[in-house]
C-alpha positions as a printed Julia matrix, in Angstrom:
190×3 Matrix{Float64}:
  40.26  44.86   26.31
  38.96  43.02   23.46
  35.57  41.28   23.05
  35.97  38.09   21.64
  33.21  37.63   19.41
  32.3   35.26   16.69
  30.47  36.12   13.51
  26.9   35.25   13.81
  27.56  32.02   10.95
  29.13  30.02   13.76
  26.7   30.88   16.67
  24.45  28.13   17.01
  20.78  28.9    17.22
  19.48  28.2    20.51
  16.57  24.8    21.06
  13.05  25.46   20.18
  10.42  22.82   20.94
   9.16  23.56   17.71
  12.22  23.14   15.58
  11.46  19.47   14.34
  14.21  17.07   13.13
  14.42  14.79   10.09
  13.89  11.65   12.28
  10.91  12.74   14.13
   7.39  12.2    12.89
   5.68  13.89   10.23
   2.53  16.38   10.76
  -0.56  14.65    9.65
  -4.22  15.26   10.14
  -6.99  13.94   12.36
 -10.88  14.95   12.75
 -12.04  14.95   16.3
 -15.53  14.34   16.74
 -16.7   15.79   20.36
 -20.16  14.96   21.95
 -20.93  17.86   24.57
 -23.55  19.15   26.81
 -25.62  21.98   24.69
 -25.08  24.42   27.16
 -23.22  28.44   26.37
 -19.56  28.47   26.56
 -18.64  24.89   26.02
 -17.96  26.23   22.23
 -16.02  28.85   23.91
 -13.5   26.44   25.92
 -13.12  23.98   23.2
 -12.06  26.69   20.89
  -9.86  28.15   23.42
  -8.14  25.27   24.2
  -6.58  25.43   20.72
  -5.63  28.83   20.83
  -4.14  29.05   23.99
  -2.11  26.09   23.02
  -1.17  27.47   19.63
  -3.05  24.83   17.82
  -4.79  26.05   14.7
  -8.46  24.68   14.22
  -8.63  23.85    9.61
 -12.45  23.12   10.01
 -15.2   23.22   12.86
 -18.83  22.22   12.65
 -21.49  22.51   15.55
 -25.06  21.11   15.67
 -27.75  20.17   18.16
 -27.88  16.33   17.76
 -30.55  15.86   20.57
 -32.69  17.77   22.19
 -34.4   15.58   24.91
 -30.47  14.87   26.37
 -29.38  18.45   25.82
 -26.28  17.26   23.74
 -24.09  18.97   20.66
 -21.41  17.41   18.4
 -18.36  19.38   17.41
 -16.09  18.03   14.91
 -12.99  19.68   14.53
 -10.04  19.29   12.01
  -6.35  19.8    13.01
  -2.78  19.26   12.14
   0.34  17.97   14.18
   2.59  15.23   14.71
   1.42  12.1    16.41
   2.39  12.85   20.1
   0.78  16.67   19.53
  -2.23  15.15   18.54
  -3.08  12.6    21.23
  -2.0   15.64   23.5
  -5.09  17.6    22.0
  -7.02  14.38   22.3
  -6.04  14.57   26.12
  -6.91  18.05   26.83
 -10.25  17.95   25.47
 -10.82  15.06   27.09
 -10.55  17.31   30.19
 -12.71  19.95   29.2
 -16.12  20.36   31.06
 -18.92  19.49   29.55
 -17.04  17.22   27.03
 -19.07  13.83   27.88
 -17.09  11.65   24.95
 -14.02  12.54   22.3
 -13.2   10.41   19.52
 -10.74  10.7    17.06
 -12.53   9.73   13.67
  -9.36   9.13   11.39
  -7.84   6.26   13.6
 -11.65   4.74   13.77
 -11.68   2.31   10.58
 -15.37   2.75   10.72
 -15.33   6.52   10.43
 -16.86   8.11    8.13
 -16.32  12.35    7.07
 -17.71  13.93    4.29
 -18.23  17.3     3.31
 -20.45  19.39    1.48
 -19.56  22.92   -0.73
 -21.35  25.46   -2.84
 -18.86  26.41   -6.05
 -19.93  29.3    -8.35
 -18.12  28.8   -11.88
 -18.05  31.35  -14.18
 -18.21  29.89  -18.11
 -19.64  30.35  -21.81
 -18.7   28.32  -24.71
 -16.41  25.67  -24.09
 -15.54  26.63  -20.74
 -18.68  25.91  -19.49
 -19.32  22.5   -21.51
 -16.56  21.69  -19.61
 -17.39  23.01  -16.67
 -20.54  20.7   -16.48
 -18.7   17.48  -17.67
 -16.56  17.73  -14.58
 -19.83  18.22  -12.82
 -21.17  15.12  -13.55
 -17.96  13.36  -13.03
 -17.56  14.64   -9.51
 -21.27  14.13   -9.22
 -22.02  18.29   -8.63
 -25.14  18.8    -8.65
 -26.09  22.09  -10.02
 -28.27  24.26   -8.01
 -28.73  27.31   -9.89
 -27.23  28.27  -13.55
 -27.92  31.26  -15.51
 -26.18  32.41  -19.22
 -22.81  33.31  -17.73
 -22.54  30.92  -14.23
 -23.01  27.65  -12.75
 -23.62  26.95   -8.68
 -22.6   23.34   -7.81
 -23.71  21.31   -5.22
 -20.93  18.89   -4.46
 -20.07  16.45   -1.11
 -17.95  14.14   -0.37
 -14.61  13.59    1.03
 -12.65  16.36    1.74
 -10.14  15.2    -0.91
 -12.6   14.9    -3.49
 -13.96  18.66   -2.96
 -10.01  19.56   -3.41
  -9.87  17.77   -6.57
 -13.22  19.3    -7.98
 -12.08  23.06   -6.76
  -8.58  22.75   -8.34
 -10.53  21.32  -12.14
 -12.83  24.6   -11.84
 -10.39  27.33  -10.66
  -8.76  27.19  -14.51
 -12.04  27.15  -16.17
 -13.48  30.3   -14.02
 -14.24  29.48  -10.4
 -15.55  32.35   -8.46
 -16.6   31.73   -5.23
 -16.73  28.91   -2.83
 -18.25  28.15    0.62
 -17.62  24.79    2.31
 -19.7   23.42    5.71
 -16.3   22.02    6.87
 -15.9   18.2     7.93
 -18.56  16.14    9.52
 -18.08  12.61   10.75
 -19.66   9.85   11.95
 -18.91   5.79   12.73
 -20.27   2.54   10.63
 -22.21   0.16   12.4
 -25.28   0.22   14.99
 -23.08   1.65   17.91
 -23.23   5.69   19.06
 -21.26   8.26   20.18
């Protein structure tokens, strides 16, 4: 008795949701802004949400925003297609203690900006450089000695990317970002 098997070229792979094909729609990114009750563990079951989903979190920021109604915003960057992403919106929509989500980069009056420290490294040229770029990306610096610079810089999240990749060549050595916050235009609130 002979097995009849075929070499492992002509097998086809078996379906995975998360294989995607050409046609279907591309991963982009979207900043959910999340007004909650300030209360302990509402952190907790936003954040799990994501991971028990498999969803990966690229920036999270938390603050009291008022006291007297005992609220928080959370404003969290992720990635996925389209569908994936109203599916998050969905689920935390669900969430206790999540009074209002909003999804910030379909909002034509929203607003995120970001703000990093970047310690640069420079003498000589390098560091003329250094604080041209500065003042082009509007980096403020904070502290400076003979050898280093600390920038103060905010903005988009785009811009920061830009500044960080004109400093890594001329001696970045550290960075620390706050991660996105957002807001709307206009006299309404969340």
């Amino acid at each position: 008795m002979t097995a009849n098997v075929q070499p492992a070229s002509l097998v086809a792979a078996p379906a995975s949701a998360y294989d995607l094909s050409p046609n279907e729609q591309a991963e982009q990114t979207a900043t959910f802004a999340l007004l909650v009750d300030n209360e302990p563990g509402v952190l907790h079951r936003v954040v799990g949400l994501f991971a028990a989903r498999g969803y990966n979190i690229e920036s999270l920021t938390v603050a009291e925003t008022d006291r007297k109604a005992h609220t928080s915003r959370i404003t969290v960057v992720t990635r996925g297609t389209r569908q994936v992403l109203d599916q998050i919106e969905a689920q935390l929509n669900k969430v206790v203690n999540v009074r209002r989500v909003h999804d910030v980069t379909r909002d034509p009056n929203g607003v995120e900006r970001e703000l990093a420290l970047v310690k640069v490294r420079g003498s000589g040229a390098e560091r003329v450089e250094a604080l041209r770029i500065a003042d082009i990306f509007r980096a403020k610096p904070v502290d400076t000695t003979l050898e280093s610079f600390v920038f103060e810089i905010s903005g988009a999240p785009s811009k920061i990317d830009k500044f960080l990749d004109l400093m890594r060549p001329l001696g970045l050595v550290e960075l620390s970002r706050t991660g996105v916050l957002s807001i709307e235009r206009g006299v309404e609130g969340m």
